[in-house]
C-alpha positions in Angstrom: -66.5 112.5 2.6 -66.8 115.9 4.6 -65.8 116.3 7.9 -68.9 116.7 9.2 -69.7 113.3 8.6 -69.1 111.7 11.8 -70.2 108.1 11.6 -68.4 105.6 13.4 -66.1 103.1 12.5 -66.4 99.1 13.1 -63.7 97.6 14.1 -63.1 95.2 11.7 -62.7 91.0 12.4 -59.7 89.4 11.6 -61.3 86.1 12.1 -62.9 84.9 8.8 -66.8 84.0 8.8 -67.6 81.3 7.3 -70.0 80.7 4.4 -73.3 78.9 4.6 -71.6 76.3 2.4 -68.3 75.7 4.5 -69.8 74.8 7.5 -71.0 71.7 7.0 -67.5 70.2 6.0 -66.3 71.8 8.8 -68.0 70.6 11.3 -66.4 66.8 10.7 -63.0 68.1 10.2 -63.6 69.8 13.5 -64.7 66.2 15.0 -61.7 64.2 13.1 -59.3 66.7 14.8 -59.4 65.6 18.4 -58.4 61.9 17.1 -55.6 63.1 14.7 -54.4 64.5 17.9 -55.2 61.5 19.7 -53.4 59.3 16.8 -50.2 61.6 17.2 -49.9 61.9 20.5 -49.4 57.8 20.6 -47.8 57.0 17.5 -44.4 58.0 19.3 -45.1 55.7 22.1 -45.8 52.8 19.9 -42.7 53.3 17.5 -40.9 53.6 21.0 -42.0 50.2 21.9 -41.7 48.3 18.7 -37.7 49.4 18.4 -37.3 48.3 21.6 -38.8 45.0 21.1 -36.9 44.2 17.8 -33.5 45.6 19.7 -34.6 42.9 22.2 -35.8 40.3 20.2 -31.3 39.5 19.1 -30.6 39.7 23.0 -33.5 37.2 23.9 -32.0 34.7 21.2 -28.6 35.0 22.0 -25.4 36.6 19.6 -25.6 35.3 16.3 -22.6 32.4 15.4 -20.6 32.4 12.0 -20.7 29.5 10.2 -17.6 28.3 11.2 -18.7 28.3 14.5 -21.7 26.9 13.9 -19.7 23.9 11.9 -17.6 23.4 15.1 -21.1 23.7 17.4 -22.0 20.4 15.0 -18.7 18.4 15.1 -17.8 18.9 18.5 -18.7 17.2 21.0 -18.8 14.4 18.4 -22.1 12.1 18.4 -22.3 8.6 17.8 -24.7 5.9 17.2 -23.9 2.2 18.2 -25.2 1.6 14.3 -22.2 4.0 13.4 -19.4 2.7 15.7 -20.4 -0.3 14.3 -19.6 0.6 10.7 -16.4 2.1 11.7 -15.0 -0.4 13.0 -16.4 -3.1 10.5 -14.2 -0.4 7.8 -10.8 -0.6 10.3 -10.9 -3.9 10.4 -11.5 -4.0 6.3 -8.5 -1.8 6.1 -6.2 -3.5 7.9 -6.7 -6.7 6.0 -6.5 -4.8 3.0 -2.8 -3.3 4.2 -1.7 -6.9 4.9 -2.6 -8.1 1.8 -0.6 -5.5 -0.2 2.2 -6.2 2.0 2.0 -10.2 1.4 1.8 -9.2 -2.0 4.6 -7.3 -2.6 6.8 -9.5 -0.5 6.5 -12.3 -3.2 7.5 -9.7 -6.3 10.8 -10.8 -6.7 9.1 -14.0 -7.3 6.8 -12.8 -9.4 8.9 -11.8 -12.4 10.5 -14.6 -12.6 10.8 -16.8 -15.4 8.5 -20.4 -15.7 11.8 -22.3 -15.8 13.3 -20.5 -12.9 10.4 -20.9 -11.1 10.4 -24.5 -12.0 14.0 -24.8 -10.8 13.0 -23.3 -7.4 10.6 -25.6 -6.8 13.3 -28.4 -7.3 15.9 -27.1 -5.3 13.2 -26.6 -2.2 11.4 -30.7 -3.2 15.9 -31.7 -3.5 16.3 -30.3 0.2 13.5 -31.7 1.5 14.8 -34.8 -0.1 18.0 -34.4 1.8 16.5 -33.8 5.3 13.9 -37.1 5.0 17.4 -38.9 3.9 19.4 -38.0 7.1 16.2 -38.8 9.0 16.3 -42.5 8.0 19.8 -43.1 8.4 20.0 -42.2 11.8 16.9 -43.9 12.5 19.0 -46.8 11.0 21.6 -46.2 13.0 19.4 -46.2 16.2 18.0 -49.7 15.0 21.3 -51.2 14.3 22.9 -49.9 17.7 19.1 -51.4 19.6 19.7 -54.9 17.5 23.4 -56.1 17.3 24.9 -58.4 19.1 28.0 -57.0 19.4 26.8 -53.8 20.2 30.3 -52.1 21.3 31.7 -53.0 18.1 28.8 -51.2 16.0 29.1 -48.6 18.3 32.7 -47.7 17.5 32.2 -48.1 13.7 30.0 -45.6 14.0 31.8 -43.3 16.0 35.0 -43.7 13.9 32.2 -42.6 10.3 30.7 -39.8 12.5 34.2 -38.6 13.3 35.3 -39.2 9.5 32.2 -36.1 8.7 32.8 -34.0 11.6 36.6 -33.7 10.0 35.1 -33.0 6.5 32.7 -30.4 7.9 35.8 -28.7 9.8 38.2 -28.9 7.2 41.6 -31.7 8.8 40.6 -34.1 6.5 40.3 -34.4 2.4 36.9 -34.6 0.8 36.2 -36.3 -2.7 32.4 -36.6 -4.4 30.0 -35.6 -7.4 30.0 -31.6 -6.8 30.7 -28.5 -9.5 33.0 -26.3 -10.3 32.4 -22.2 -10.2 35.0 -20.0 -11.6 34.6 -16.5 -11.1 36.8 -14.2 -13.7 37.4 -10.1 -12.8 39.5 -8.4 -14.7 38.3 -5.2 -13.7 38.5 -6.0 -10.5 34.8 -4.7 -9.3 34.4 -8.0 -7.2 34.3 -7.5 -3.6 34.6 -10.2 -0.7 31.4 -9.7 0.0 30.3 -11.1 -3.2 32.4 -14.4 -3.2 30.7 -14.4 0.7 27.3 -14.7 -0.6 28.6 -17.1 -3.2 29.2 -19.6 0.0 26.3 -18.9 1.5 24.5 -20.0 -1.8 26.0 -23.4 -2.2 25.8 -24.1 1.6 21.8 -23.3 1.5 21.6 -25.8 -1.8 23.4 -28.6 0.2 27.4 -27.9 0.3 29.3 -30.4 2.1 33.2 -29.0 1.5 33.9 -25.9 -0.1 37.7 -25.0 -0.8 38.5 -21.4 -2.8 42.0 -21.0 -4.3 43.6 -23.6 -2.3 41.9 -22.5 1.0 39.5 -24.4 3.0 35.9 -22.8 3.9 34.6 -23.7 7.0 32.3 -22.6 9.4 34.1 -19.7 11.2 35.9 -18.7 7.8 35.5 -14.9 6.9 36.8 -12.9 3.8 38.1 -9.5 3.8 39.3 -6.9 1.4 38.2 -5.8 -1.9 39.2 -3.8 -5.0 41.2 -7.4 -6.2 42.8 -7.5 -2.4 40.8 -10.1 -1.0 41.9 -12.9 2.0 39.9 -15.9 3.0 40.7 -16.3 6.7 43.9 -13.8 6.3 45.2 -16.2 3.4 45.4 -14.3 0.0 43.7 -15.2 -3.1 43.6 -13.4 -6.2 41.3 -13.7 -9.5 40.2 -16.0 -10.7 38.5 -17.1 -8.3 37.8 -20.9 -8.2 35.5 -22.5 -5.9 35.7 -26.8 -5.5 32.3 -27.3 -4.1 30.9 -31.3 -3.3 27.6 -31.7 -3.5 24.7 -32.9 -5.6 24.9 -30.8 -8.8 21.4 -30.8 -9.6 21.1 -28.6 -6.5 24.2 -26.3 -6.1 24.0 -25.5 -10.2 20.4 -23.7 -9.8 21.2 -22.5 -6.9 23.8 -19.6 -8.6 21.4 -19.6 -11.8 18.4 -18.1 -9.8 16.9 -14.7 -10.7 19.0 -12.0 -9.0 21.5 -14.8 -7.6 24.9 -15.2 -7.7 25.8 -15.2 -11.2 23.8 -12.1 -12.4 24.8 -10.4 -9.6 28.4 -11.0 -10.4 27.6 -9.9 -14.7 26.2 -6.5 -13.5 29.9 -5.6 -11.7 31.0 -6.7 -15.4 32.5 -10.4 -13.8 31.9 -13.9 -15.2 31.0 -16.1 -13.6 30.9 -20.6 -14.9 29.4 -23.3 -13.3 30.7 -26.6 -14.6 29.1 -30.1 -13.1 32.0 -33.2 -11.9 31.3 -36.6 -10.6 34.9 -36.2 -9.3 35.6 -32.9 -7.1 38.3 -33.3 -5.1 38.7 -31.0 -1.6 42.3 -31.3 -0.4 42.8 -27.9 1.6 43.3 -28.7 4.8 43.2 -26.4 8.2 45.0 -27.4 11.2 43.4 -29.1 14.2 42.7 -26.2 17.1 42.6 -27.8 20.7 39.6 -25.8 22.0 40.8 -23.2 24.9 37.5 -24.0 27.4 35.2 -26.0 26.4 35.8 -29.8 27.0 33.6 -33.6 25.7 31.1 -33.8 28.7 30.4 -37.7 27.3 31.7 -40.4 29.4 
């Protein structure tokens, strides 16, 4: 090019013309723009409201409970039916006859390992006492009768007194007692036997029916005590010392079963390594006497 050639310039266009092909698509995307602008400009406002209504939506129904809290929500306050108090109480009352029949039932164990013959004996000591009692019945109703039809009346009346005074003298031990009875000699020579032991021996033959009881030469009664152990014992302060022999009168039948029950007397005595013999008498004789005490206060109020 020369310099003499002085034909202008065109500014040139930055801005590129579109081909005959491209401006049919462009024409939509021009049209679709407006909504993509439209669609952006609200999509912030509706994320905006949807967090707000799910950070809502916890607050409207309240915190959320553990389940511990929701098992304490269901227990408490409790909620009963009348069908349900009913059954509740229907199962108390089930129980407790349940618990009183265990305890009735292990009352009667002792009894329950006991042999058929000791059973059997039982049963004849309880049908001999009975006996005893129906006996005693009759003769003072016989008395009573005799008193309502004698003619001498005042006579009868002191016979009787003098035989009632005769047993009140045997039962406190100022006068001498014979009759059928046993015999129970208790031998310790290792000296395990305590006075509590020869105690319950007493109360054993008075239960079966023990008129006059007389140990070693001294007279049991109703106040009498023992003391003292380890081969040291006293019968009313009165020494004794093994063996020990108890002069009992009585009916045999009853005071010899008596010792021989299960976990009586005598096998009480062979665990502390004693023994212990019961021998039957028609012939006891009960010749320890105690001396007649004037009472200090109390005086007859008969006249």
């Amino acid at each position: 090019m020369s310099d003499n050639d002085t034909t202008p310039l065109k500014p040139v266009d930055d801005r590129a013309q579109p081909l005959p092909n491209q401006s049919a698509a462009a024409e939509p995307a021009e049209r679709d723009a407006p909504k993509a602008q439209s669609s952006a400009t609200q999509s912030p406002a509706t994320s905006d409201a949807e967090t707000a209504t799910a950070e809502a939506a916890p607050s409207a129904e309240g915190p959320q409970l553990t389940g511990r809290q929701r098992l304490v929500a269901g227990l408490w306050p409790p909620r009963f039916s009348r069908a349900q108090l009913i059954v509740a109480l229907l199962l108390f009352v089930l129980g407790l006859g349940l618990a009183i029949q265990v305890r009735s039932t292990s009352d009667n164990s002792a009894l329950r390992g006991a042999r058929q013959e000791d059973l059997v004996r039982i049963l004849d000591e309880l049908d001999d006492r009975t006996a005893r009692l129906e006996d005693e019945k009759q003769r003072l109703e016989d008395q009573r009768t005799e008193l309502e039809t004698s003619s001498d009346q005042a006579e009868e009346a002191r016979k009787q007194t003098q035989e009632k005074e005769r047993q009140l003298g045997i039962l406190a031990g100022t006068v001498a007692a014979e009759g059928p009875g046993i015999t129970l000699t208790i031998d310790d020579g290792a000296g395990a036997v305590e006075s509590d032991m020869l105690l319950d021996a007493i109360q054993e033959l008075r239960a079966a029916g023990a008129e006059a009881i007389q140990v070693n030469g001294a007279r049991v009664v109703a106040d009498s005590y023992f003391s003292g152990g380890d081969g040291d014992i006293e019968v009313d302060g009165k020494k004794i010392t093994a063996p020990y022999r108890f002069k009992v009168i009585g009916k045999p039948q009853d005071l010899e079963p008596a010792l021989n029950i299960p976990g009586g007397v005598v096998q009480s005595l062979e665990k502390e390594q004693a023994t212990a013999t019961v021998a039957r008498s028609q012939k006891i004789v009960v010749d320890a006497l105690r001396p007649v005490e004037r009472p200090d206060y109390a005086r007859s109020s008969s006249r």
